[in-house]
C-alpha positions in Angstrom: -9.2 -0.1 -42.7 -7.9 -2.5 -40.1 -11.5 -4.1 -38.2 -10.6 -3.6 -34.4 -11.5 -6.4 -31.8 -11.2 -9.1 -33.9 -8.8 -11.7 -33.0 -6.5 -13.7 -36.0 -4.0 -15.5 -34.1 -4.4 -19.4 -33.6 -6.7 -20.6 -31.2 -4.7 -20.8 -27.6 -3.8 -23.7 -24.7 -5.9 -23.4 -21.9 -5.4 -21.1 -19.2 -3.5 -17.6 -19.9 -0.6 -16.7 -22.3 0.7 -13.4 -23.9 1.0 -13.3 -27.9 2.0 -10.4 -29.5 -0.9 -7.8 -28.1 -3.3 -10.7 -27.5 -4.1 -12.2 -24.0 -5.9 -15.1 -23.4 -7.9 -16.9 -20.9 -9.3 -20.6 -21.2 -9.4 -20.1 -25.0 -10.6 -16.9 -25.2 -8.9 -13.6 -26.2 -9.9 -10.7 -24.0 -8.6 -8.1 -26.1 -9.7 -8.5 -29.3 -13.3 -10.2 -28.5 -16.1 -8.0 -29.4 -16.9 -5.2 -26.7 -20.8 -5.9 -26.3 -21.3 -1.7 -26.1 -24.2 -1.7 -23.5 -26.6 1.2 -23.9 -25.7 4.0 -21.9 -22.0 3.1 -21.6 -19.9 5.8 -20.3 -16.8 6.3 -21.9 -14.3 9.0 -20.8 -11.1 10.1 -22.5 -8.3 11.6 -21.2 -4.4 11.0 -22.9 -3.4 7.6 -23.2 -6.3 5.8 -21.2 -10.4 5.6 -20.9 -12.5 5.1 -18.0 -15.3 2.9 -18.8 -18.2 0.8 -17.6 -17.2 -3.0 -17.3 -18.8 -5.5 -20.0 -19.5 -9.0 -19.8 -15.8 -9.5 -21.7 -13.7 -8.0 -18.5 -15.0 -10.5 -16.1 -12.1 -12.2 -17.6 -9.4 -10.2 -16.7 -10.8 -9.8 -13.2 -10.7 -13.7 -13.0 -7.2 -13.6 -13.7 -5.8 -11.3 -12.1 -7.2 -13.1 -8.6 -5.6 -16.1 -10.2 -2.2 -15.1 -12.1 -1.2 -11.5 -12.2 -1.7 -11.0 -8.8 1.2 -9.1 -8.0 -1.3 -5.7 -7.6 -2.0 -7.7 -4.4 1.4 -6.8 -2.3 0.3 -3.0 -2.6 -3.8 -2.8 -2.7 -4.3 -3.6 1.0 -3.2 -6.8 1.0 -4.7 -8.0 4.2 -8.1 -7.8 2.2 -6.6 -9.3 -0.7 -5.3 -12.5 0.4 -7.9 -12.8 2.7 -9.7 -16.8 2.4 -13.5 -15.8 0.3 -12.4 -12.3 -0.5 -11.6 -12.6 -4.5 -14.8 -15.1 -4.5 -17.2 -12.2 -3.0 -15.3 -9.6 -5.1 -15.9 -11.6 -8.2 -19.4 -12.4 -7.5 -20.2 -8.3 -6.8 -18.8 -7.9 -10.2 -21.2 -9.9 -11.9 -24.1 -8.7 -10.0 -23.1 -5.6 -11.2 -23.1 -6.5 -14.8 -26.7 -7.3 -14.6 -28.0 -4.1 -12.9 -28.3 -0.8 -14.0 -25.6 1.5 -13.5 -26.5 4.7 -11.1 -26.2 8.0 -12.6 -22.8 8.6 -10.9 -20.4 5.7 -11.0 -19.2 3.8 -8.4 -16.3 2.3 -9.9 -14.9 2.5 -14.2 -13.0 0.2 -15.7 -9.2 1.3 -17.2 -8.2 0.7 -20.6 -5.2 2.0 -22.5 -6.1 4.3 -25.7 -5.6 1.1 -27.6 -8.1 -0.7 -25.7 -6.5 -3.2 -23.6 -8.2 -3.7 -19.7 -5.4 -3.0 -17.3 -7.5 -2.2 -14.3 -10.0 0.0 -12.5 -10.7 3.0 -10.5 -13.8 3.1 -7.8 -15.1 5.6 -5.2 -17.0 4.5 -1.8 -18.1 6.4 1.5 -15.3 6.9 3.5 -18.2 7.9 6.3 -21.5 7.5 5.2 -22.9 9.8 8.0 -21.7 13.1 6.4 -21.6 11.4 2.6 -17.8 12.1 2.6 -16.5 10.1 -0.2 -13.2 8.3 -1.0 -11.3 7.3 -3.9 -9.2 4.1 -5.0 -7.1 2.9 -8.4 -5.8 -0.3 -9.0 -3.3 -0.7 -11.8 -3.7 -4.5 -11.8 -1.6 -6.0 -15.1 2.2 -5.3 -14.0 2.9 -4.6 -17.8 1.6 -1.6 -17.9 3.3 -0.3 -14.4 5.5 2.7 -14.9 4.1 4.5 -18.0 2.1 6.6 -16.4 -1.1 5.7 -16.9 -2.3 5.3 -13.3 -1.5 8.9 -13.0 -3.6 9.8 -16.3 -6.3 7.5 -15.1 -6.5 8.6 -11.3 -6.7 12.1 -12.4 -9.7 12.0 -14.9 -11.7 10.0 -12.2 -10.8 12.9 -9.8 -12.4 15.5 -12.2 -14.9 13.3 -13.0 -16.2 12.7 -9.0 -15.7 16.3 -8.6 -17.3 18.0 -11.5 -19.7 15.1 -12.4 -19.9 13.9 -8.6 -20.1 17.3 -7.3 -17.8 16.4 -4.5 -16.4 19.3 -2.3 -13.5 17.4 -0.8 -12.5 13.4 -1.7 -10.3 11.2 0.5 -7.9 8.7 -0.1 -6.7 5.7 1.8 -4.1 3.7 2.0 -1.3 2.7 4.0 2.3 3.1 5.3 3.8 0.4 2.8 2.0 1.3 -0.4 4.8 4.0 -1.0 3.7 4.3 -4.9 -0.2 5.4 -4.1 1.2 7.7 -1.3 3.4 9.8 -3.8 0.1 9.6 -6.6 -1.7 11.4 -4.1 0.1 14.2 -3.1 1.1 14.5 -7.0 -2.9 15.7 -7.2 -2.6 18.0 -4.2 -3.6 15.3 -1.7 -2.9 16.1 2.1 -2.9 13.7 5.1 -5.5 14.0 7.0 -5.5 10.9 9.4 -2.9 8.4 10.5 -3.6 5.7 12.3 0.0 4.2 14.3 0.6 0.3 13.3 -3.2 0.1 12.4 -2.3 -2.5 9.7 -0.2 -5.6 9.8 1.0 -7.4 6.8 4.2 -10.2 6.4 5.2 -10.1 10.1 5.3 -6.0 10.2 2.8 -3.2 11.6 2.1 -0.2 8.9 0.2 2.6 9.7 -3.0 3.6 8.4 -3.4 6.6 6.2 -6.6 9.0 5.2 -5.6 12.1 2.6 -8.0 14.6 1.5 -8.3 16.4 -1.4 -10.5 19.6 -1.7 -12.3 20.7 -5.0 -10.7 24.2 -4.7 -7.4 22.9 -4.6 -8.0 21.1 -7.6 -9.4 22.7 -10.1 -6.7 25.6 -9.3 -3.8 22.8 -10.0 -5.1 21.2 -12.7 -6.8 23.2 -15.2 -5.8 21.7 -18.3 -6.9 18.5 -17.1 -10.5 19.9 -16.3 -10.5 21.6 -19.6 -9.8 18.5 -21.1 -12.5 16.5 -19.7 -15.4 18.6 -20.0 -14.4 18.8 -23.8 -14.5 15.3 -23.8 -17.5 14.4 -21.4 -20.4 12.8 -23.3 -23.6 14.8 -23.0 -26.1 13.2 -20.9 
C-alpha cells in the first residue's frame, strides 16, 4: 500500500515550483509533508473536497498565495487585498490561530481536494454583531483548481455545516458588483439580494456596487436535501 504524505521527488530550488502533484515552497513540499493531526481536528467530507482545521503545514500555502498565486486577489475584494499591511496582518491572525484552541463552531476551515492538496478556505464572521447575524465567505485561492467545481462542493458543505452545526436561521453573503463568479455561487444555493449599496466600492479606476445576499435555513434544507443527508452521515460525532 502506497504510504500517503510522503514526498520522493528530489529536493527543490528555492522558492515555489510545480512537479508532477508536488508543490514546493523554500524547499519544502506542502503536499506530501506529514499532516501533524491536532487533537480534535475537524474533518468534514463531502464529494471531491474536505473542510478542515488549518495545521502548522498550510501556513505555507497561505504565504504563497500572498506572494505568487495571487490571482484570487482580482475577485476577493480586492481593495482589502492589495491593501499596504493587509497580507502581513492576515498572516500573522493565521498563526495566532494555530496556537489557540479552536471554538466549538468554526470560524473559518481550510479546503482540500479528496486527494488532499490545500486549495483554499472557507470562513463565517458577523455580518452585524448586534443581532448575531452571520455571514459567509470562500476563497478558491490556487487557480488550478478553478472550474471543477469544487468551490461549489466546498461552499455548500460549509453552508450545512453553519446551519445544522451553527444553528443559523438565515446566513448572508457579501460581495460585490465585479465578482460575477461568487454572485452566480450564491444564487446556485438559493441566495437572494438583500442589500445593494450604489458604487460603494472602487477598484482599477471603476465604482462597483456593494452587495449583501441572504440565505434562509428553510430554503435550504428544502433545496438541498441530499447534500444535508450527506453531511450528517458524514459528520464526526462530538
Amino acid at each position: 500500500m502506497k504510504k500517503p504524505w510522503i514526498c520522493t521527488k528530489s529536493t527543490p530550488p528555492e522558492n515555489i515550483y510545480i512537479n508532477s502533484n508536488c508543490w514546493y515552497y523554500n524547499g519544502t513540499c506542502s503536499v506530501h509533508t506529514a499532516p501533524q493531526r491536532r487533537p480534535g481536528m475537524l474533518n468534514l467530507k463531502y464529494k471531491d473536497v474536505i473542510l478542515r482545521d488549518m495545521l502548522p503545514n498550510d501556513l505555507i500555502n497561505h504565504r504563497r498565495w500572498w506572494t505568487e498565486e495571487t490571482e484570487w486577489m482580482n475577485w476577493d475584494a480586492p481593495w482589502e487585498a492589495n491593501a499596504p499591511g493587509f497580507a502581513k496582518q492576515y498572516l500573522s491572525r493565521l498563526e495566532k490561530r494555530l496556537h489557540s484552541p479552536p471554538p466549538n463552531i468554526r470560524p473559518t476551515l481550510q479546503i482540500c481536494t479528496s486527494g488532499g492538496v490545500h486549495i483554499g478556505s472557507v470562513n463565517a464572521y458577523y455580518y452585524n454583531r448586534v443581532f448575531g447575524l452571520k455571514a459567509v465567505g470562500i476563497a478558491i485561492r490556487e487557480s488550478k483548481f478553478w472550474g471543477r467545481g469544487l468551490g461549489g462542493q466546498a461552499f455548500g458543505l460549509w453552508l450545512a455545516y453553519n446551519f445544522v452545526v451553527g444553528g443559523a436561521p438565515t446566513l448572508y453573503c457579501e460581495t460585490w458588483s465585479g465578482n460575477k463568479r461568487m454572485i452566480n455561487l450564491a444564487r446556485k444555493f438559493g441566495f437572494e439580494e438583500a442589500r445593494r449599496k450604489k458604487n460603494a466600492r472602487s477598484w482599477q479606476g471603476k465604482t462597483y456596487d456593494a452587495l449583501a445576499f441572504s440565505l434562509e435555513r428553510t430554503r435550504f434544507c428544502r433545496e438541498h436535501p441530499n447534500l444535508l443527508t450527506d453531511f450528517r452521515a458524514n459528520l464526526p460525532e462530538s
